[in-house]
N, C-alpha and C positions, 0 to 999 in steps of 0.2 A: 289527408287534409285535416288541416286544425277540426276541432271540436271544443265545442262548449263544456267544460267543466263543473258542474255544482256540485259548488266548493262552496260549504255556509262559513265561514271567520266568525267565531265566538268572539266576545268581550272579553279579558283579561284581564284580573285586576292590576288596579293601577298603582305602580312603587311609590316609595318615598321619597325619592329625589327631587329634588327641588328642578325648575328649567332654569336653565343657564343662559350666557350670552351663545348666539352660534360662531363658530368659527369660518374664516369661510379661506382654507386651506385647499389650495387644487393638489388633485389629485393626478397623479403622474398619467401622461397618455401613454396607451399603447399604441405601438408603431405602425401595428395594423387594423389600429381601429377604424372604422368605415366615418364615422364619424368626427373623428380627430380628438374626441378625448369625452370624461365620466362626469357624473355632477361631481361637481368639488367638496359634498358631502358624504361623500361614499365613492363605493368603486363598487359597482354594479356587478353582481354575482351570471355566471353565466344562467342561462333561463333554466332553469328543471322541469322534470315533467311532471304532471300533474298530481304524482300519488307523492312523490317527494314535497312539490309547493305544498302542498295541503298542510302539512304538518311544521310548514315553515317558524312556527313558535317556536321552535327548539333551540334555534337557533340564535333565541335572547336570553340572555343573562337571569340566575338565580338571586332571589335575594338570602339574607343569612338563616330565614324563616322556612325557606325552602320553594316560597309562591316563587313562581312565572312574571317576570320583570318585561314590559314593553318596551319598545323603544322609544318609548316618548310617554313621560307620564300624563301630562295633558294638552290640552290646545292653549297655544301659545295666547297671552294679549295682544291686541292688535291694536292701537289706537292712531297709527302714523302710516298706516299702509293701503289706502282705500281710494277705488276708485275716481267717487264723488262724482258731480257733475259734469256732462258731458261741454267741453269746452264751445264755444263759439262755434257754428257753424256757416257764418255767412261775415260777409261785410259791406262795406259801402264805402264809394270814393269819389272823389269830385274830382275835375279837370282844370285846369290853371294854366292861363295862354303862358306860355314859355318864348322870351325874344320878342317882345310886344313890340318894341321900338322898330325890330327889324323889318324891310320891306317885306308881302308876299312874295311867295315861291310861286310858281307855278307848274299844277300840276305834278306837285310830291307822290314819290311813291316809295322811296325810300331813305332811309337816316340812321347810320351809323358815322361812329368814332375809328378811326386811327390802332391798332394793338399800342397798347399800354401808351395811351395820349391822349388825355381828356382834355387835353385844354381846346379843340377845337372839334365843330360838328362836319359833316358833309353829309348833303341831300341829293338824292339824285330829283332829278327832274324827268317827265317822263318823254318830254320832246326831242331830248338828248342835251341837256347841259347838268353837270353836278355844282352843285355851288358849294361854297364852305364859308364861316363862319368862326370869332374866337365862342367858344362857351363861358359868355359873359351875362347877365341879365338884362344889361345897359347897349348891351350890342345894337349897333343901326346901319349895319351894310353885312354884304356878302360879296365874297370876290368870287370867279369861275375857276373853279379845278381842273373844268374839259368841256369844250363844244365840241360833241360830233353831228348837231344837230342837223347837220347837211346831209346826213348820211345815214338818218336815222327814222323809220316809216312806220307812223301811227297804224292806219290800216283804219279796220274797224272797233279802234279806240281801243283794243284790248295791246295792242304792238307797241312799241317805240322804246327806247332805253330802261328797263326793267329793275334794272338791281344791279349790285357791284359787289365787290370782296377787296379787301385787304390780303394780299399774300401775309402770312404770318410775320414774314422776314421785312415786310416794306422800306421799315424803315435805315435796312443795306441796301436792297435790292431795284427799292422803287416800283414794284409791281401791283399793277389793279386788274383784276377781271371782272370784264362786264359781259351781261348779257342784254343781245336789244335785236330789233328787228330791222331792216332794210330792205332796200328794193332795188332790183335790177331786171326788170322785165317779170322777174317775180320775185312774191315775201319771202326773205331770206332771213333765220334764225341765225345770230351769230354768239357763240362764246369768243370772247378774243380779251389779249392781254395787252397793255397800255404801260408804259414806263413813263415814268417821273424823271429827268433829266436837270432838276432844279435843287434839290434837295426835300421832295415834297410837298414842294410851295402848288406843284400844276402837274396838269399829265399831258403828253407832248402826244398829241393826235397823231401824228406821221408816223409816232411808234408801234401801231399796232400788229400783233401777230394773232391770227386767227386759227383757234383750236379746232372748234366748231362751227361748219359750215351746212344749213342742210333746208331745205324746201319741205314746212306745211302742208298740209293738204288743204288746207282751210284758212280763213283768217279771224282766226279767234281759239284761245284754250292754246296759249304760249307756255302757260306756266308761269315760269318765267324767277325763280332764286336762286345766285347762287353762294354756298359759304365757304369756309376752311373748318376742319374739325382738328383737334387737338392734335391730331399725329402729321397735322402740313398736307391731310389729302381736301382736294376741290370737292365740292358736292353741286349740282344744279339740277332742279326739276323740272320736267318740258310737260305740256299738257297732252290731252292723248289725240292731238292733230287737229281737233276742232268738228263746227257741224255740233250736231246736237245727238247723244244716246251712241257715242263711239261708232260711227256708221264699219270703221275699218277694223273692226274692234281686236284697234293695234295698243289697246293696255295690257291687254292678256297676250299678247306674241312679244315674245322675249326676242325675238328677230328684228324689231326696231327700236327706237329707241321713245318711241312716242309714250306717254301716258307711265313712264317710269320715271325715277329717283338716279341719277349718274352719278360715278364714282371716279374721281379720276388723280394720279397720280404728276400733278402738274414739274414735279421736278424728276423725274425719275427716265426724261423719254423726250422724244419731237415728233410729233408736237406734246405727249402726253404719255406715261407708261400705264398700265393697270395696276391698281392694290393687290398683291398676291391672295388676299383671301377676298375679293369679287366671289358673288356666285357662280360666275361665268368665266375668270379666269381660265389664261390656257388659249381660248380662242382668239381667231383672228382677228382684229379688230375692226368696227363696221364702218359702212362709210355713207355720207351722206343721211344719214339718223336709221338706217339699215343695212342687214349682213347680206354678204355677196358670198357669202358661202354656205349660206343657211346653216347657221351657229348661232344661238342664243347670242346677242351682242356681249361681250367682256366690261362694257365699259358699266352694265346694269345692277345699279345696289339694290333695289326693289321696284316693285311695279303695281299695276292695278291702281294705278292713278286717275283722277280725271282732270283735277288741273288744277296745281297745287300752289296756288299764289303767293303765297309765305309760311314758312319753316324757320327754324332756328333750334340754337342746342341748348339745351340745359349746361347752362356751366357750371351745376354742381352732381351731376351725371354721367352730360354726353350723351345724354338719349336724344331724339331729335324728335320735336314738336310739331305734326304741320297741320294748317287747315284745306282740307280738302272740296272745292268747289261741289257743289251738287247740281242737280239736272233739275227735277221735276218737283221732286218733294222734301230732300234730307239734305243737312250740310253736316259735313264729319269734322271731327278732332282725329286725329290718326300721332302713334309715336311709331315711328319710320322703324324699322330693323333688317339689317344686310339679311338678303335672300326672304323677304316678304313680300308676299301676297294681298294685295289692299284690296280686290274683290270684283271694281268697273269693270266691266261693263255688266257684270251677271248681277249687282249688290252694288247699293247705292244707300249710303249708311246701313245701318246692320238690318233694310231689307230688298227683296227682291226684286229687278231693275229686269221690263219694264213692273210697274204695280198691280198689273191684270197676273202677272205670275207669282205662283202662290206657293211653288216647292224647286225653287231654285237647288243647288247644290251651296253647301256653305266650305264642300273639302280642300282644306290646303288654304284658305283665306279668314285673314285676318280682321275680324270685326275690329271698328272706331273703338279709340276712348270713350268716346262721348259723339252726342247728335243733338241736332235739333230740326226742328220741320220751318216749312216755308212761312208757317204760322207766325213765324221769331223773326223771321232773316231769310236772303234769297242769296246771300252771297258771302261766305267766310271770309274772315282777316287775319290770318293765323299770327300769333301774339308771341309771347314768354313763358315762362317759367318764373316767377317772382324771387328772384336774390334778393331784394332791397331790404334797408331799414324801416325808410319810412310809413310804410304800410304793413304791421306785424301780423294782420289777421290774414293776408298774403301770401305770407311766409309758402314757398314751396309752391305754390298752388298755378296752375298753366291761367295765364287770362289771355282774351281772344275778343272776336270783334264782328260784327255786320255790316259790312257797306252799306248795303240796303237800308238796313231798319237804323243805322246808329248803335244799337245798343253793346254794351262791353257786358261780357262776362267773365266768371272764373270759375275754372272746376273744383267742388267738393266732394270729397266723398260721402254718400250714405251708410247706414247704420249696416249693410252688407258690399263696402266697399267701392261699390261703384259711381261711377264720374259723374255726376250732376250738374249742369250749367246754372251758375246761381248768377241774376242780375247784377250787375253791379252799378251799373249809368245806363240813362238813354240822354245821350245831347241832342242826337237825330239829326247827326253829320252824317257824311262819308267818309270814313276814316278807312285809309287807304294800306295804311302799314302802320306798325308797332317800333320802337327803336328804344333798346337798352341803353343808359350808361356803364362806364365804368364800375360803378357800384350798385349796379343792377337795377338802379331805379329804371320806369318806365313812361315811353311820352306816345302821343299818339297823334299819326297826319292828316289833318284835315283836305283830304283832297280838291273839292270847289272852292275854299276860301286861299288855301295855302298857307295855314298856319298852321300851330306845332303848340301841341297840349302836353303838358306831365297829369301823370295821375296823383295824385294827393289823398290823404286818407279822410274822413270824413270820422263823424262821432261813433265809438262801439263799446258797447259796453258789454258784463258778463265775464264769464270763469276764461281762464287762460291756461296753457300744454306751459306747466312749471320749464324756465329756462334752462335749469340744471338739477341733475341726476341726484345731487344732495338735497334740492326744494323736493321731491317727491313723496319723502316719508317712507320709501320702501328701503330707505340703506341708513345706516347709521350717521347722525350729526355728524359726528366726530370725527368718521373714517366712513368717507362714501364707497370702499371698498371691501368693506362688511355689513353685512344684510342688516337691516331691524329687530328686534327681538320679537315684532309677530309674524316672523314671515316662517316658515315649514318648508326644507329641501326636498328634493324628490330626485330620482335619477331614472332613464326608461332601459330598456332592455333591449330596443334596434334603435338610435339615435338617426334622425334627421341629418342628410349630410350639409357639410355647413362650412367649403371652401377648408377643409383642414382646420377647421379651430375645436378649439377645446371647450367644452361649455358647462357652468354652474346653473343652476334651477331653483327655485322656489315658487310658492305661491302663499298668499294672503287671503284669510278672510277675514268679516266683519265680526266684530265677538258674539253678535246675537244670527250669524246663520251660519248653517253647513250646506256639504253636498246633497241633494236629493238623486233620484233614481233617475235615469233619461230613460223611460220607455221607450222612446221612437230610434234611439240609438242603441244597440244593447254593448254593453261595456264602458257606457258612456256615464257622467254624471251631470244633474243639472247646477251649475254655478251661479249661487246665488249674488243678485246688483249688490256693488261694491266690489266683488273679486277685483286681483289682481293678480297675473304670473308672471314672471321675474326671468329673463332668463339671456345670461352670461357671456358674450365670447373673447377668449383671450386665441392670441397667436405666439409661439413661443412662454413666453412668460409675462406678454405684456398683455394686459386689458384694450381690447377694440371697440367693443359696441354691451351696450345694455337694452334690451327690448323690454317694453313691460305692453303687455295686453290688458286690458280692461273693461271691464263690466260696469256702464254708467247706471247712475239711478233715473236711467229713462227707459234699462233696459235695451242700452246699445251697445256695442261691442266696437274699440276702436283698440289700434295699434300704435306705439309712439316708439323710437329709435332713439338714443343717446349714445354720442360718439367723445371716446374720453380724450381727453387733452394729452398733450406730451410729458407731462410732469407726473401723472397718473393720481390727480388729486381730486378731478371731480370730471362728469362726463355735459357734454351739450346738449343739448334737443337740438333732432336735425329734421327741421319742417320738409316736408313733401320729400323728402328720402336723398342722396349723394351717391356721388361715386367715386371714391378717392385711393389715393397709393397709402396704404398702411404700410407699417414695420412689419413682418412676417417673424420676427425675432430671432432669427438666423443671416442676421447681417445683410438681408436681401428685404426688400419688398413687392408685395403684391397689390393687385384690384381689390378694394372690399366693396360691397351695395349696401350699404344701408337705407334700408326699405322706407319707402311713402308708408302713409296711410289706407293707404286705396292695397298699396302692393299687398299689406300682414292681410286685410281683410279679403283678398282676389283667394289667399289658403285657407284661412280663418273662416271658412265661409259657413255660412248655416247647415249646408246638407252635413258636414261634418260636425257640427255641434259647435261650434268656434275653437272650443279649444283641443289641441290636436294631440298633444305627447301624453298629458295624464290620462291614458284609456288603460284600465284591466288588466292588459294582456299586456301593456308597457310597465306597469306596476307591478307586477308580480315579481318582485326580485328581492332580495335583503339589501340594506341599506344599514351605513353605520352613521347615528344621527348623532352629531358634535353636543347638542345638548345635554345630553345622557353619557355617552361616549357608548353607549350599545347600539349592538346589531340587531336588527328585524327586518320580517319583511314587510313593505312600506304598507300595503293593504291591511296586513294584521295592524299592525300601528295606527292608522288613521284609522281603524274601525275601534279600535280600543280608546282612540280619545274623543269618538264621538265626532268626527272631521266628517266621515263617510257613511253611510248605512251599510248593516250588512248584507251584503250581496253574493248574487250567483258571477261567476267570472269566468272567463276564457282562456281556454290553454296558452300559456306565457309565448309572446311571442320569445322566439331565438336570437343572439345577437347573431349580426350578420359575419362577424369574422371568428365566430367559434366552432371552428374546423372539424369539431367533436361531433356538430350536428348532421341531419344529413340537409345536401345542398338544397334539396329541394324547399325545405324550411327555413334557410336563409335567405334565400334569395326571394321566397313571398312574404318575407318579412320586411327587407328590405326596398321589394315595393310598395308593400302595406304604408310603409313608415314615408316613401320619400314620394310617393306618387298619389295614393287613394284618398289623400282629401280632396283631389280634384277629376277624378276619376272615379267616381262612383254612379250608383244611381241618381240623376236630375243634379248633378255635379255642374259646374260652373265651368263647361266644356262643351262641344257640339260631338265631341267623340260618345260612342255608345259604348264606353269599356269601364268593367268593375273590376279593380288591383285591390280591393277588401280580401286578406288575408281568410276569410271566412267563407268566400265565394269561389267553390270548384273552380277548377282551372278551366273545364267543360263550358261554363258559364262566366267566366270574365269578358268574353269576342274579343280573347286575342287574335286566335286564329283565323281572323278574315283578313280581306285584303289591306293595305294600309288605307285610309281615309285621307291624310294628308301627305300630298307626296310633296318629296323634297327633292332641289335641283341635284344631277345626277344620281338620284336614286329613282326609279320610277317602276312602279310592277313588284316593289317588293308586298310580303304581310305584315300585318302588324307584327304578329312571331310567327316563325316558321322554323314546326320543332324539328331539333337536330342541324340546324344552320344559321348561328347569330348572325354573319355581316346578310344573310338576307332577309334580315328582321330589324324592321323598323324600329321598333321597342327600342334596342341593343345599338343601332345606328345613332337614334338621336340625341341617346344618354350619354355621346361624344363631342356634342355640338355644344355650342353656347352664340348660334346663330337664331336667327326669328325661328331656326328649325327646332333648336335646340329644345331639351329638357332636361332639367325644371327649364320652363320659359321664363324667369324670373328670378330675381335676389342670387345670383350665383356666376362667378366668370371663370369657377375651375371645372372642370369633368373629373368626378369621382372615378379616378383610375380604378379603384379595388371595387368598388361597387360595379364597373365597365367588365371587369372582371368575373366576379363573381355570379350575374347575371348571363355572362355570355356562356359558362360553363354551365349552366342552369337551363340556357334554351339548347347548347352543343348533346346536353346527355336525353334530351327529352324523344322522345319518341311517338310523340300522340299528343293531341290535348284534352285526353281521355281523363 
């Protein structure tokens, strides 16, 4: 097991070379790097061991005198690369009747557009009529799209025609699916589909075909959305049957379909086929909203609902946003993920349901984004995702709603990343549903009155997230595709895996501070307000995303993504994070995430110090720095220009594809690197496991049972030596499901790291 090294790094004097501009040349990947490639100022020397590091000066360049040449003569200037003020953190919007002319609605519950057709709205109603309108301002009438109002049964005010969808193709096809309630001796749930027989103008009642067919136990807690997600699959949420506190507590029995998240493959099947990757895929499918062969239903994308009134997707993710109803005391934000766990009936926002219990179980379920208490609001509106223009402070950020109280909020994150509900309005309406444009702007339905509000920005003032990657001062005017002249490369020695890209590094400080010592972390340093770290990824040969992390002068730590344009001439700010098909530069493309703000800070978090790749044991490598054109190692160099103090440091970690080492050192290295900022001690996890490279295998609790189990795996341990596929560890680091790991920023499974790890639990023999 690693060991701590004191190793004291002398001062060196400092050559005569003047600093240069830097280059910022990548450096060629290797083909099994675990990481997809080296900082593009160096190529990272394999790790040495300790009596070799030690002496790492030798390694630099003579001058003709004969002194000891560093590889950096001194700390760069810096006047263009600095944190600064931490941007805005809140806003404020006003609402603006929208269709003033036009009659009331009655009883709106929801308001969408057409696939690629703004020129006209449609509302449902909740009685059972949709009306439509042109998207005019001057507009004064609505014509009916559909009455199935005959056939359509309120109940106890929670029933009656719910929501609708657009099949992607409508405009060949002609297809709507709605959801709504009916009665025939009893409340009947219907999913059914409607054809348009005009060209779009109406939907022809007599056309309906019904998918879903199935009897409540209760009348109230329908649920009741349903949508299409980018691949053409339906989605619809049912509530968990009704009654109050899940009397059936059918959220947690995957055997109905009560109180879960559906998934269904509306073209593929008759009435419907499954998505092949369902968590439940395979089985038989259920009937009546349960399985008659007691099999987890097929048709379930997640569960542990209570009654999810409105969801919607991020349309620059795909992640799905919902507000989740609450009982007693809490209303959630929840972003939805195939094969998740949302908690009801045991967990009712991130606590314990009922509130007289005080040590619930949290295993295998997935805490809310965000909550608020009854104190705010009695009843969630789940909202958006902000695309628009017109609200910039917006940008990215989820807003949401209270029936009850009126008031609209939006998530920000705080200074350790987590989702805050920031006021935005109280009109002290009941606004019923949220409904996007085209261009992402947002309006909002007044339920009792039947009107239709847009949201509009109001006055903000204060610092703003620079548009573009060239306004930031960390890359050169001239060519935003080389760094500034005060920025300092670095490169680590087990790299972060990163979807196969290849990645460049630096960091910036302020000219009047450096690193101090992090007692509380050892290997760690304290990064003085103003820092910035920089850091790279190309696929193939083309630039993808630029990250820079930041140290404001309030003493906060935030995360910002820039995603580069096609020309390769300067990169965006991409507010509250994307999800999009990048060039992979071998003539194919893949998924890239470019991460929120919330996402850098969920790893960035404090128990690890925020910043995660510059630690000790990632430094200790030689590095050849463009400004000098010498090699050193990065530690001797930053202590020689006064960047770092000199310090005691830790045996280097190993990279993970140097076959030279022994596996056992790679493979806790490469947990070190890709897992232990979240996974540590008081770690931003419910799990009780420490992957600190420094922490005995004895003492990490792998070896207990797993904590959260995953559908078809159940009974496995977290590792269980000498048997990966029956180690959870090993199982998840194949998923990129709600099971998966990383749970975040990533949509490939590091095959060689799947690899290297599974050979690492196959040889073990103890956890001794």
């Amino acid at each position: 097991m690693p060991t701590f090294d004191i190793k004291v790094l002398t001062r060196l004097p400092k050559g005569a070379c003047a600093l240069a501009l830097f280059s910022a040349c990548l450096a060629a990947c290797g083909a099994n790097n675990l990481d997809g490639g080296v900082s593009s100022s160096s190529s990272s020397s394999s790790s040495k061991s300790s009596s070799s590091s030690s002496s790492s000066s030798s390694s630099s360049s003579s001058s003709s005198s004969g002194n000891i040449l560093s590889g950096l003569d001194a700390k760069p200037d810096n006047t263009t690369c600095l944190a600064g003020d931490r941007p805005v953190a809140n806003a404020s919007i006003k609402l603006t009747r929208s269709f003033a002319q036009m009659p009331s609605l009655a009883l709106p519950v929801a308001m969408l557009q057409a696939p690629g057709d703004a020129s006209r709205w449609f509302v449902v109603e909740q009685g059972g009529r949709i009306k439509t309108f042109s998207n005019r301002g001057d507009v004064t009438s609505t014509t009916t799209f559909l009455d199935i109002s005959a056939r359509t049964y309120r109940g106890a005010q929670e029933g009656g025609l719910l929501s609708m969808a657009f099949h992607p193709k409508f405009a060949s096809n002609g297809y709507v699916y709605l959801f709504y309630q009916t009665r025939n001796g009893a409340t009947t749930s219907r999913l059914a589909r409607f054809t348009s027989r005009d060209g779009g103008k109406t939907l022809d009642p007599t056309s309906e075909t019904v998918l879903l067919s199935f009897t409540p136990p209760y009348e109230n807690h329908f649920g009741g959305m349903v949508g299409f997600d980018a691949q053409g699959y339906l989605y619809l949420s049912i509530g968990d049957g009704g009654s109050g506190g899940d009397p059936g507590k059918r959220a947690q029995n995957t055997k109905v379909w009560f109180g879960k998240m559906l998934r269904l493959d509306v073209d593929g099947g008759t009435p419907y086929a499954i998505p092949a990757d369902n968590p439940f895929a395979g089985n038989p499918l259920c009937v009546s909203a349960a399985s008659t062969n007691n099999t987890s239903c097929p048709e379930i994308f997640a569960w542990g609902l209570r009654n999810t009134w409105r969801w919607s997707f991020d349309r620059a993710t795909g992640d799905i946003w919902a507000g989740d109803v609450g009982q007693d005391a809490w209303e959630e934000v929840d972003i939805i993920k195939r094969g998740g766990n949302y908690g009801w009936v045991t967990r009712e926002g991130m606590h314990c349901y009922p509130a007289n219990v005080t040590n619930c179980s949290r295993a295998g379920l997935i805490d809310p984004v965000a909550e608020y208490s009854h104190s705010e609001g009695r009843s969630i509106t789940g909202g958006f995702v902000y695309r628009g223009q017109e609200i910039p402070q917006l940008a990215g950020r989820y807003v949401f709603a209270d029936y009850v109280s009126g008031k609209i909020w939006a998530l920000f994150a705080d200074a350790d990343g987590k989702q805050v509900p920031t006021l935005l309005a109280s009109p002290g309406v009941n606004l019923s549903s949220f409904a996007e444009d085209q261009n992402g702007e947002l309006y909002v339905l007044n339920y009792g009155a039947g009107t239709i509000h847009r949201l509009s920005a109001a006055t903000n003032n204060g610092p703003q997230v620079p548009a573009k990657l060239s306004q930031t001062g960390c890359m050169l005017a001239s060519n935003t595709q080389q760094p500034a002249t005060g920025l300092i490369p670095y490169a680590l020695n087990a790299p972060f895996w990163s979807d196969g890209a290849a990645k460049q590094r630096w960091f910036a400080l302020p000219n009047a501070s450096n690193l101090t010592t992090n007692t509380n972390i050892p290997g760690h340093w304290n990064w003085p307000q103003g820092s910035v770290l920089i850091k790279e990824f190309r696929l193939g040969n083309r630039l993808i995303e630029t990250r820079l992390l930041k140290h404001h002068n309030d003493d906060t730590w935030a995360g910002y993504s820039y995603a580069w344009n096609a020309d390769q001439t300067d990169a965006d700010y991409v507010a509250g994070g994307a999800k999009r098909a990048v060039d992979a530069g071998n003539g194919s493309s893949q998924d890239w995430i470019f991460p929120s703000g919330s996402d850098c800070m969920f790893c960035h978090n404090a128990q690890a110090g925020y910043v995660l790749g510059p630690e000790a044991a990632q430094l200790d490598t030689d590095i050849t720095y463009p400004a000098t054109g010498r090699r050193d190692n990065q530690l001797q160099a930053l202590t020689n220009i006064g960047v770092m103090p000199v310090t005691a440091v830790p045996t280097p970690l190993v990279a993970p594809t140097n076959t030279s080492q022994p596996l056992n050192q790679r493979a806790r290295a490469y947990l070190h690197s890709n897992c232990a900022q979240c996974h540590r001690p008081n770690g931003p996890t419910d799990v009780n496991m420490d992957l600190r490279i420094t922490t005995a295998l004895k003492d990490t609790n792998l070896c207990t049972a797993a904590q959260n189990p995953v559908p078809g795996l159940t009974g496995l341990m977290r590792l269980q030596p000498g048997n990966a596929t029956g180690s959870m560890l090993w199982q998840r680091m194949q998923r990129r499901d709600a099971q998966g790991m990383p749970p975040l920023g990533s949509t490939l499974a590091d095959q060689a790291g799947v690899q290297l790890v599974g050979a690492w639990i196959n040889q073990l023999t103890g956890c001794n």
